[in-house]
RORO-297478 format. One line per 2 residues: number of its first residue (from 1); for each residue x, y, z of C-alpha. Coordinates in pm, whole numbers, plus 50000, padded with zeros to 5 digits. Layout:
NUM> X Y Z; ...
This chain:
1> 13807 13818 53249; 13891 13475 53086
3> 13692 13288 53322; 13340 13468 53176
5> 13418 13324 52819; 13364 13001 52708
7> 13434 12790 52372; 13243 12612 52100
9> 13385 12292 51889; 13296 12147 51616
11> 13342 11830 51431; 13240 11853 51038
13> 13198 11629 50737; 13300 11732 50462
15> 13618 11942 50552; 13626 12334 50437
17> 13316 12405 50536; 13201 12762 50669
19> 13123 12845 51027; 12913 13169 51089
21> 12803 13219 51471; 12574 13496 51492
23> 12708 13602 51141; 13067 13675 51213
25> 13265 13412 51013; 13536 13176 51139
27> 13789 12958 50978; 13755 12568 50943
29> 14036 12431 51159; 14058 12021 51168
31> 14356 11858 50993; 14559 11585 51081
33> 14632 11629 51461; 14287 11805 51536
35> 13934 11604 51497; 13733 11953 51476
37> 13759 12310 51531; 13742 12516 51897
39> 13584 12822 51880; 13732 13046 52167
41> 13683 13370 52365; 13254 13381 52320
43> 13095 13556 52588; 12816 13338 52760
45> 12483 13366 52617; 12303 13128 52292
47> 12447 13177 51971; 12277 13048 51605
49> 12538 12806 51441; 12541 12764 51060
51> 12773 12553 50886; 12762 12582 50498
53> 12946 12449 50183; 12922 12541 49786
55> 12736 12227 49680; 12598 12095 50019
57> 12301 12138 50240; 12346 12374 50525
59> 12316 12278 50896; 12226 12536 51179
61> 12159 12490 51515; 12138 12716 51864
63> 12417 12662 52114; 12423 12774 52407
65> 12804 12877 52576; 12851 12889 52944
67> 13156 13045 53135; 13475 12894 53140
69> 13301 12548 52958; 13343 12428 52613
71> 13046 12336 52466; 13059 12059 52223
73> 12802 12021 51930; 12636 11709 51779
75> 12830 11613 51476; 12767 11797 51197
77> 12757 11583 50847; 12677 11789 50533
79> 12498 11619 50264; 12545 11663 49887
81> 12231 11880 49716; 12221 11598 49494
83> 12346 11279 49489; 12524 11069 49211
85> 12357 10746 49203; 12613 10405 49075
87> 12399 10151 48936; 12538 09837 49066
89> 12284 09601 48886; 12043 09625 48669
91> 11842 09358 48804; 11541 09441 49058
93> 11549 09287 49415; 11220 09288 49611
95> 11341 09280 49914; 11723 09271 50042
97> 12010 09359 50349; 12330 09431 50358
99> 12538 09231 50588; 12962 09275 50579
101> 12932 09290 50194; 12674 09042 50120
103> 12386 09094 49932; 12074 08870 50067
105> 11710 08864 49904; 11475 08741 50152
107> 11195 08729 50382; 11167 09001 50723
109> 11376 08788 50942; 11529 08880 51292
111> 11926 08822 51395; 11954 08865 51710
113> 11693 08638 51935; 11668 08622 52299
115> 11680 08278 52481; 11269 08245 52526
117> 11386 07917 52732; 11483 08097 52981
119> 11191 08103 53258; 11286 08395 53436
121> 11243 08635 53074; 11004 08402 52946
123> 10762 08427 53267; 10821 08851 53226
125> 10732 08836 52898; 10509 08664 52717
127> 10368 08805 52449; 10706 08934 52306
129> 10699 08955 51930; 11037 09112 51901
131> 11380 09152 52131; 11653 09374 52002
133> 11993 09371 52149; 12202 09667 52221
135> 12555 09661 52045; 12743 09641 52423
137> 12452 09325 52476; 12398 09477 52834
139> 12059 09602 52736; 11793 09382 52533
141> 11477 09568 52471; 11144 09356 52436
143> 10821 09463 52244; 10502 09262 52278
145> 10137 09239 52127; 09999 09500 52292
147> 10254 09769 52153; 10488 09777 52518
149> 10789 09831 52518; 11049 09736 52793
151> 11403 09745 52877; 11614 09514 53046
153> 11940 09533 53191; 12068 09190 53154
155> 12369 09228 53467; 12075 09303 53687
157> 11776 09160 53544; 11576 09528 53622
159> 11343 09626 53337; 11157 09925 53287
161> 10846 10029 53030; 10949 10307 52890
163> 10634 10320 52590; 10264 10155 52580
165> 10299 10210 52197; 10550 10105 52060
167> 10558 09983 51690; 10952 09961 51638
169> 11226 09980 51801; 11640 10045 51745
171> 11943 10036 51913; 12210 10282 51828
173> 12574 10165 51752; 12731 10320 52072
175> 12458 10161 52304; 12353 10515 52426
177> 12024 10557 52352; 11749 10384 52162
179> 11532 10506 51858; 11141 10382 51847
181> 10832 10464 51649; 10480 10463 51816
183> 10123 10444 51691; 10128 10809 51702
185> 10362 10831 51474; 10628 11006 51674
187> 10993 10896 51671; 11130 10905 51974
189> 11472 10895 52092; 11576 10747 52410
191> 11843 10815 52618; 11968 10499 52793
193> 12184 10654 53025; 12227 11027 53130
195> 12532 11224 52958; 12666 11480 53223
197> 12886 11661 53026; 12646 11706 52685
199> 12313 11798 52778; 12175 11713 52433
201> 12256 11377 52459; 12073 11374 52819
203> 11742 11434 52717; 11432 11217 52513
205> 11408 11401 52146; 11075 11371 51980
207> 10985 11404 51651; 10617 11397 51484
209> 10644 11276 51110; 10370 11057 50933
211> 10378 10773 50699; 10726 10684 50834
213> 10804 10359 50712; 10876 10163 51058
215> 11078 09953 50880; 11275 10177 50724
217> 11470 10352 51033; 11827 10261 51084
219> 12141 10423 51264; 12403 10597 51095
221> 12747 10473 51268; 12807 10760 51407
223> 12487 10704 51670; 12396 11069 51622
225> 12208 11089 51322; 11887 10827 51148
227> 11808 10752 50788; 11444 10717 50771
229> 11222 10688 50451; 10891 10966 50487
231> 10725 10842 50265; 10903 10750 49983
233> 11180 10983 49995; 11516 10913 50183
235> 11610 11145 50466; 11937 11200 50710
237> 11761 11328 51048; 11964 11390 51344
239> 11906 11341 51700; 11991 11611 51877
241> 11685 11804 52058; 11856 12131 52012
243> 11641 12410 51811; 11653 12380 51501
245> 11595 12021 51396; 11825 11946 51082
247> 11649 11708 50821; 11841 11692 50481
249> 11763 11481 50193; 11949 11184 50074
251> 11672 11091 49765; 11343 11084 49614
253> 11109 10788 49509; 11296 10517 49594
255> 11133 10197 49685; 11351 10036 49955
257> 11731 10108 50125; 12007 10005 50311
259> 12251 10084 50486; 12583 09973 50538
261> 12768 10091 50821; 13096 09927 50779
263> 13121 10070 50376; 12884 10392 50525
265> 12713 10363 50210; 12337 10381 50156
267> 12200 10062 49909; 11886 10221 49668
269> 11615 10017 49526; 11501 10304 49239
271> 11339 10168 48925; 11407 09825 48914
273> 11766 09884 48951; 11997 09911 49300
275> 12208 10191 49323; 12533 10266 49561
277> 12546 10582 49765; 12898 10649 49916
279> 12925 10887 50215; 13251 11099 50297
């Protein structure tokens, strides 16, 4: 009957990639009135996922399909094997950001700083040595001396510890969840709010890597996926929970990065020189 199957879609980068579901093959679909391709008529039960392309690294994943549901699966972005690094000058840069375009050399500084005037946050927290907004700026997050970290919901002035070892902490773009690092270093991902219809944007992900760089994390735009430097190598991790865990490399031996989210290129400090990555 039609009401035991169910439906998979998915939403690749680059185009023309290959789909294989528990090795039968299927035909990329998107184009200009479709964002990604639906998968139809799959019985009910987990399938393995790959997604391949000449030239690219592969992404797999286990999905599970229930009746008469579409399941929808984290965005899949497929990475070159090997980048073509753009020098885009020759001269070396200690330390920099990107910000709309701009180039700055400086110090660690923050942007975005709470109002430590006001005696209501200020009596909560005292010992804060860093406040992060969320994009929405409903949700601030506040990390003191002693490694806590809390969340507060600025309409109703409710916060909640959610770690007692925190190092680092990051929104994402969409305001859905928030990425942190802790002494163990795990990287944990945070849902802020539960997702109903996606349950692998409902639950905390976890992952154990060492000699993460906690200042080297950031958001791709998308919300779904982190760059982080272990150790000196450049990585694309994503953030779905789902079995297996896709970690594909950007670059090797690079000294510092950044990311741009309104170019969605990555920024490379490589031998003295900074290089330009440019993402589909």
């Amino acid at each position: 009957k039609a009401s035991q199957v169910g439906a998979l879609f998915l939403k690749i980068t680059p185009d023309d990639a290959n789909i294989a579901i528990d090795k039968a093959n299927y035909k990329f679909q998107s184009g200009f009135l479709r964002s990604g391709t639906l998968i139809t008529n799959l019985f009910p039960k987990i399938y393995s996922v790959k997604v391949s392309k000449e030239g690219y690294q592969s992404w797999a994943k286990q999905l599970a399909v229930k009746p008469s549901l579409v399941t929808e699966a984290p965005t899949i972005i497929l990475l070159p094997e090997k980048f073509k690094l753009s020098s885009t000058t020759p001269k070396e840069l200690a330390d920099f950001k990107i910000r709309e375009k701009t180039f700055a050399s400086m110090k660690k500084i923050r942007i975005s700083k709470f109002n430590l005037e006001n005696p209501e946050i200020k009596n909560n927290f005292e010992t804060i040595r860093d406040i992060q907004f969320s994009e929405s700026g409903e949700i601030i997050s506040f990390l003191n001396t002693q490694n806590y970290l809390y969340l507060l919901n600025k309409n109703s002035a409710d916060n909640k510890l959610i770690s007692k070892n925190a190092v680092v902490a990051y929104f994402s773009p969409d305001s859905k969840k928030i990425a942190f690092l802790n002494t163990d270093q795990e990287l944990i991902i945070y849902p802020l709010s539960p997702n109903p219809n996606n349950d692998w944007q409902s639950q905390k992900s976890v992952f154990r890597l060492e000699t993460i760089d906690p200042e080297q994390i950031s958001w791709h735009k998308n919300s779904e996926y982190l760059f982080i430097k272990y150790p000196s190598d450049l990585y694309l991790l994503e953030t779905s929970n789902l079995p297996p865990i896709n970690l594909q490399i950007i670059d090797s031996g690079n000294d510092k990065y950044s990311y741009s989210s309104q170019e969605n290129s990555i920024y490379l400090l490589k031998n003295q020189n900074l290089y330009k990555l440019i993402f589909d």
